[in-house]
C-alpha positions as a Markdown table, in Angstrom:
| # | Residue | x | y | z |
|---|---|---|---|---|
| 1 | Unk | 0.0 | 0.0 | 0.0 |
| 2 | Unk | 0.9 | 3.7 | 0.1 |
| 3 | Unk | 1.9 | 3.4 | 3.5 |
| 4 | Unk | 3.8 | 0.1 | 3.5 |
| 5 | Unk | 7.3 | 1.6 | 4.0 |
| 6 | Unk | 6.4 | 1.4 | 7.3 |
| 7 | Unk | 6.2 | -2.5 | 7.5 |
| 8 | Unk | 9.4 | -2.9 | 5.3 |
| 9 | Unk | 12.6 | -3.8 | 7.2 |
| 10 | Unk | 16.4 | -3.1 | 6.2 |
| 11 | Unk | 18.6 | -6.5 | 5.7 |
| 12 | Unk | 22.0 | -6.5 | 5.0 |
| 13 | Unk | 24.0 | -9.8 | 4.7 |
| 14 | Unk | 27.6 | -9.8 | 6.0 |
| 15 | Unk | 28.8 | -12.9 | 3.5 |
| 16 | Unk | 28.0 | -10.6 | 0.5 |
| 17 | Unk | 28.1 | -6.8 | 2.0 |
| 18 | Unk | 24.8 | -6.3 | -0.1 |
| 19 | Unk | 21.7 | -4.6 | 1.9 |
| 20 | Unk | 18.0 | -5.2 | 0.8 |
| 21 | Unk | 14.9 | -4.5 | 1.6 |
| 22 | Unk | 12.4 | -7.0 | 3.1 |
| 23 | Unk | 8.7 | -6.9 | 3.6 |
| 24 | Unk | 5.9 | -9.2 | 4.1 |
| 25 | Unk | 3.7 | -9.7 | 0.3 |
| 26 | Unk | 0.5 | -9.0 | 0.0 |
| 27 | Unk | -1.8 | -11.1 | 2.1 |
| 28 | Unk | -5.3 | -11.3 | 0.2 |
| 29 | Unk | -7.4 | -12.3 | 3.6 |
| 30 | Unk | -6.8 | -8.7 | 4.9 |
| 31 | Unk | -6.4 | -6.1 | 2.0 |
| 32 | Unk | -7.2 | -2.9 | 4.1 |
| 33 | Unk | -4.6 | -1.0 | 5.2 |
| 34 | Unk | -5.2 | -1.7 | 8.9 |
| 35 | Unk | -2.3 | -4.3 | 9.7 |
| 36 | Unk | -3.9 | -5.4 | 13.3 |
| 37 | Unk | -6.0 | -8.2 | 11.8 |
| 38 | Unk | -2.3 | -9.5 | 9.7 |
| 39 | Unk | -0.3 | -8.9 | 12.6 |
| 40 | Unk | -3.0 | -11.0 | 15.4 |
| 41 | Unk | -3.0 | -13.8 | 12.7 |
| 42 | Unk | 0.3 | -14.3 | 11.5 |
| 43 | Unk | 1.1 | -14.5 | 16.0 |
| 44 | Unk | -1.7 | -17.1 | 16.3 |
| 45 | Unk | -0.5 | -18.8 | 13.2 |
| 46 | Unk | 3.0 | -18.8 | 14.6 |
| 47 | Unk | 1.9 | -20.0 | 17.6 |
| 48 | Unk | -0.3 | -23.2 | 16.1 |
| 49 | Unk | 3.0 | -24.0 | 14.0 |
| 50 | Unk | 5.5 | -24.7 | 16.9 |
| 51 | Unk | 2.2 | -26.3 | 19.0 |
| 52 | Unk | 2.3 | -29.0 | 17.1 |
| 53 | Unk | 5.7 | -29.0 | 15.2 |
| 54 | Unk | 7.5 | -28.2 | 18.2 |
| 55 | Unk | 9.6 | -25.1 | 19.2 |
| 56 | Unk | 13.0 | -24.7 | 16.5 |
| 57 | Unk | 11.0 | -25.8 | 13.6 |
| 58 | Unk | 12.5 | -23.7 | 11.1 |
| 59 | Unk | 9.3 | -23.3 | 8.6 |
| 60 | Unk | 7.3 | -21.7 | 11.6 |
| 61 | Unk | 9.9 | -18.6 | 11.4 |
| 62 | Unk | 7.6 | -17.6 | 8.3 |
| 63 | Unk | 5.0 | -16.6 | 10.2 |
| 64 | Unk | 7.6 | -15.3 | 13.6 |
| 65 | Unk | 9.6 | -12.9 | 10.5 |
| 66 | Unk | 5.7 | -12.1 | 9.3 |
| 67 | Unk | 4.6 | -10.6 | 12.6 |
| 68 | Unk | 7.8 | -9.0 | 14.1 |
| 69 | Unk | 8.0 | -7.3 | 11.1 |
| 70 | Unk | 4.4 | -6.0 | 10.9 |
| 71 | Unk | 3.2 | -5.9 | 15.0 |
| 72 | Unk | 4.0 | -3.5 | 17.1 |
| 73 | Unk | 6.4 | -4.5 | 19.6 |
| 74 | Unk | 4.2 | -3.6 | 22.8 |
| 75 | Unk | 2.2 | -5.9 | 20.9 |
| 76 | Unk | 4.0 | -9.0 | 21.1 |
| 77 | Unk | 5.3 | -8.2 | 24.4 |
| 78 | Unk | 2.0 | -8.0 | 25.9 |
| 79 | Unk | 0.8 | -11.0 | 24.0 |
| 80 | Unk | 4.3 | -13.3 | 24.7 |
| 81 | Unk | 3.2 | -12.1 | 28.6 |
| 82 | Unk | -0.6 | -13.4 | 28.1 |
| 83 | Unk | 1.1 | -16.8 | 27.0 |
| 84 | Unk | 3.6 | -17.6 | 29.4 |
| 85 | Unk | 0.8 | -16.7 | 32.3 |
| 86 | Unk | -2.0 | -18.9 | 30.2 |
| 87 | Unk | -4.5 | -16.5 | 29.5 |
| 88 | Unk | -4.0 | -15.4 | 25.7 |
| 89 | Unk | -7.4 | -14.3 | 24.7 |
| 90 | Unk | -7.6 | -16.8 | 21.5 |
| 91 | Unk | -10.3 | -19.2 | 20.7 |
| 92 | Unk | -8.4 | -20.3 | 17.8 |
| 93 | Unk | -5.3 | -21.1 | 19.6 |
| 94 | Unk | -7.1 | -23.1 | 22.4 |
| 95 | Unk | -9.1 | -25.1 | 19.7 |
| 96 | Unk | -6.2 | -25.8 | 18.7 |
| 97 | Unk | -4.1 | -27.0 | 21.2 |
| 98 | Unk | -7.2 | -29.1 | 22.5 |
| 99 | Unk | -6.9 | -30.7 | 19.1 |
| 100 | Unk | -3.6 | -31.5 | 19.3 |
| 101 | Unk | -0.6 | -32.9 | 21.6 |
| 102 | Unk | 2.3 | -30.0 | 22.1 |
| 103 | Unk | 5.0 | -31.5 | 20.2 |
| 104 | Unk | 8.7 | -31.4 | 22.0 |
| 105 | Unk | 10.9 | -28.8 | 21.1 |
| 106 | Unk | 13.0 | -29.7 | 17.5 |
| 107 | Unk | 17.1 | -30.3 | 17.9 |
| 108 | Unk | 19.5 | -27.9 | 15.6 |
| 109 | Unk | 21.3 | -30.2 | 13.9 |
């Protein structure tokens, strides 16, 4: 959108010296300009990915590089708070984990 310098994030890579810009595509679910809808999902979604593939499973960053880049922090802290006290306000997320068994956490190889 007009606005969506404000989402876009500076990346430089030290192997190559070269600097680009990075920001999440266009999501077709949510093609308003307010990001808050995005940003709530991509958590959730984030948070149903290592529910069930366990915590270090590298496809779940997707979503984790999605909503750091677009939530605000004060956001996430508050919401990261919510979850390590149990009472994230998500009926999605708690359908969820009903559904399925927390998988362990994934070894770096």
């Amino acid at each position: 959108g007009a606005l969506g310098y404000l989402f876009k994030a500076v990346v430089s890579t030290q192997s190559t010296g070269k600097t680009f810009i990075w920001s999440p595509k266009y999501d077709p679910r949510y093609p308003a300009f307010n990001q808050g809808p995005k940003c709530t999902q991509y958590f959730i979604d984030f948070q149903k990915c290592i529910w069930k593939k366990g915590e270090g499973y590298k496809p779940c960053d997707w979503f984790r590089h999605h909503y750091e880049h677009i939530c605000p922090a004060p956001w996430i802290e508050k919401w990261q708070d919510q979850l390590d006290r149990g009472v994230f306000p998500s009926k999605q997320l708690l359908k969820w984990q009903n559904k399925y068994p927390k998988a362990p956490a994934v070894e770096e190889e």
